[in-house]
C-alpha positions as CSV (number, residue, x, y, z in Angstrom):
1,X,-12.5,-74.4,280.1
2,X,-9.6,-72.9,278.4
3,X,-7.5,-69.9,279.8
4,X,-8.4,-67.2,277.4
5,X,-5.8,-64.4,277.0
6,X,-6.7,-60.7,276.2
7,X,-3.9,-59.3,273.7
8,X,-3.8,-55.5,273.5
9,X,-1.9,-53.4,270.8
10,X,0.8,-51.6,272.7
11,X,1.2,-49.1,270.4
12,X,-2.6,-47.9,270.8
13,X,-2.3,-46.6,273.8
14,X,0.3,-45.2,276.0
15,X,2.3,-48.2,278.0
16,X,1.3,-47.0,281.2
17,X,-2.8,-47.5,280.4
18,X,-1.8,-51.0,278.4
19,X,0.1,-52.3,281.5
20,X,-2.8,-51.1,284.1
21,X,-5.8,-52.5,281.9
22,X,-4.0,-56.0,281.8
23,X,-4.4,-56.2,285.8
24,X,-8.2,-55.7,285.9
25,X,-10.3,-54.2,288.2
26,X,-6.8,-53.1,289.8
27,X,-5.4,-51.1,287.0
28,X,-9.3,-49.7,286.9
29,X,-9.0,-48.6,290.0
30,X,-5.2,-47.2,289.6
31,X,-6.4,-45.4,286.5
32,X,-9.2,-43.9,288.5
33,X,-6.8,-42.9,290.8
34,X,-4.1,-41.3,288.5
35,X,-7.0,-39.3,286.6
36,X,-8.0,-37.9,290.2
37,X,-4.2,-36.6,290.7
38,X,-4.0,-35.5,287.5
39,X,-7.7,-33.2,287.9
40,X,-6.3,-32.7,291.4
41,X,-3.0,-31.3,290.2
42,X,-4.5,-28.9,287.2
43,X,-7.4,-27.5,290.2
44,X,-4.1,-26.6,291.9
45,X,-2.2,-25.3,289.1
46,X,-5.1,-22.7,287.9
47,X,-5.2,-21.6,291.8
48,X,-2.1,-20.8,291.8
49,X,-2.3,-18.9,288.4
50,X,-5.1,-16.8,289.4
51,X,-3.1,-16.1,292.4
52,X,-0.1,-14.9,290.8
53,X,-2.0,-12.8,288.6
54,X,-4.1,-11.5,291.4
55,X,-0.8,-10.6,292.9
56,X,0.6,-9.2,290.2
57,X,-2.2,-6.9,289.7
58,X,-1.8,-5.9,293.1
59,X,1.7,-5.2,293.1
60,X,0.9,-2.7,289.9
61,X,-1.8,-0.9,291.8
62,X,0.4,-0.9,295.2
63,X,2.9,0.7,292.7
64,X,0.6,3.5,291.5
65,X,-0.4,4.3,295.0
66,X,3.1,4.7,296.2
67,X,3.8,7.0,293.1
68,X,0.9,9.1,294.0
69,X,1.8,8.9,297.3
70,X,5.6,10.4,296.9
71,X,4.3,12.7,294.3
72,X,2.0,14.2,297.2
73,X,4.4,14.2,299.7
74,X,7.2,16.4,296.9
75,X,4.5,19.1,296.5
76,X,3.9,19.0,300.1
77,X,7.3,19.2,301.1
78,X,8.0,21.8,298.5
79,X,5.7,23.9,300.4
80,X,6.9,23.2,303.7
81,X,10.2,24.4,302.4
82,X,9.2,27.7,301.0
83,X,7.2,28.3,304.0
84,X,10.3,27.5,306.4
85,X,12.1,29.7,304.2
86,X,10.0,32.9,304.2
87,X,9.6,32.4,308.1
88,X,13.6,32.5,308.3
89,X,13.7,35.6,305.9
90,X,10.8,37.4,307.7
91,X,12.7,36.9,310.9
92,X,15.9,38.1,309.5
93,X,14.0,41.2,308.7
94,X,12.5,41.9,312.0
């Protein structure tokens, strides 16, 4: 029985996939293997998107909240101040 050869078109297909094919049930199972990376690596990638932009979202609203926060503690301490002040001016008095 004659050796039969398989000729591919190189350009059909990326070299990498041309190469793998030629070694059978090997480069089927390396292919497998690189598309599992590959869906492996995009799971990961959108992870860590979402997680960025979770952070991010948080950082805004942390932001807010500390703006608030000071903007409270100005009126509060304005207060304090006037009430320091009439205390030192009622005593001055007396």
């Amino acid at each position: 029985m004659p050796d039969v050869m398989i000729f591919t078109d190189a350009s059909s297909g990326d070299p990498v996939s041309v190469a793998l094919i030629q070694y059978g049930a090997v480069g089927a199972i390396a292919i497998m293997a690189l598309f599992a990376v590959r869906v492996l690596f995009n799971k990961i990638t959108e992870a860590l998107e979402r997680e960025r932009a979770r952070a991010d979202r948080y950082e805004d609203e942390l932001r807010k909240l500390n703006e608030t926060v000071r903007t409270e503690y100005l009126g509060t301490l304005a207060k304090a101040t006037e009430a320091i002040s009439d205390a030192l001016t009622t005593r001055r008095r007396g």
